[in-house]
N, C-alpha and C positions, 0 to 999 in steps of 0.2 A: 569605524575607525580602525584601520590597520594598525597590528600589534609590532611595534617593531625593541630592539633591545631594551629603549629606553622609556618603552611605556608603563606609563603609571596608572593605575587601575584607579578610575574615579567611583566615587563613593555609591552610585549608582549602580555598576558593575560589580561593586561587592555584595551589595543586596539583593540583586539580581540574582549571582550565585548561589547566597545561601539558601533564595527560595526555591531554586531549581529541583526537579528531582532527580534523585540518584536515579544512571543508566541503567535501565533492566535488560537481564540477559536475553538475550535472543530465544525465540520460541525453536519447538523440533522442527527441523526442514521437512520430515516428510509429511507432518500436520500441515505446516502451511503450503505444503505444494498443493495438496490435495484441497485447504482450504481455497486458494486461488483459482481454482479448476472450477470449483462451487461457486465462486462470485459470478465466475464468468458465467455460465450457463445459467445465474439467475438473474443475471442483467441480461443474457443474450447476447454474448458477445462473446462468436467464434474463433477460438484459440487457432484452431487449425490452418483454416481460412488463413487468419493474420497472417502465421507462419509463411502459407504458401504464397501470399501474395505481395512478400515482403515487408510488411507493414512491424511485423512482432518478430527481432529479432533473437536470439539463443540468448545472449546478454540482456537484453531488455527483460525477458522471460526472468531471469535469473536474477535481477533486481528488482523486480515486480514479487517474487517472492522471498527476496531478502526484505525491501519493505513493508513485508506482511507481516515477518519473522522478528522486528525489532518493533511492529505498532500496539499502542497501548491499548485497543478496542478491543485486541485480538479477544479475548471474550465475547465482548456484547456481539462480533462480527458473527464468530458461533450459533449463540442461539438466533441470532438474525437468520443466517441460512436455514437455523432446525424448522423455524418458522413456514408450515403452509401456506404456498403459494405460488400462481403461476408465473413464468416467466413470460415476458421481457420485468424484471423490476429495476425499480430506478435503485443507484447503487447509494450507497447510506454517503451521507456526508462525513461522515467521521471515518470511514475507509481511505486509509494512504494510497492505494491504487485508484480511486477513483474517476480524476482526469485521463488515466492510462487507458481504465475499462470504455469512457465515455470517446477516446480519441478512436481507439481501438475497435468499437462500434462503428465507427461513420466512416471508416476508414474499408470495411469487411463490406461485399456486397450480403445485401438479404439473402 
């Protein structure tokens, strides 16, 4: 429902809110640059590649780690990468880049 001046917030929307949680600040950009670089290469999905073949542009790049930098996993994302093991892995379903790394994949030749 679009908000407009004379919108009344129905009682559902109020309850909604108060169970919301408060916005957490954004993580350090240069952790999650570096953590984005790690997804990539343990999903197998070349960053470079994208770049040169127009697939991953400078801006997409830069919101793929701003969405890194505002997601609430950003922990468990962590020890998932500390985690032993080889690549290609399938990328966790709780990762906000997700659909990116998987598009981003099929898009890169092998």
């Amino acid at each position: 429902m679009p908000i407009t001046p004379h919108h009344e917030p129905r009682m559902r929307d109020l309850r909604l809110a108060h169970v919301s949680p408060r916005p957490r600040p954004l993580g350090d950009v240069t952790v999650h640059y570096w953590r984005v670089i790690r997804m990539a290469r343990a999903t197998g999905t070349d960053l470079v590649a994208a770049t040169s073949d127009g697939a991953l542009t400078q801006q997409a790049w830069a919101d793929m780690v701003q969405r890194c930098r505002a997601c609430p996993w950003a922990d468990g994302c962590g020890r998932w990468l500390d985690q032993a093991a080889q690549p290609p892995r399938d990328t966790p379903r709780t990762c906000v880049n997700r659909r990116h790394f998987a598009m981003l994949h099929q898009q890169t030749p092998a």
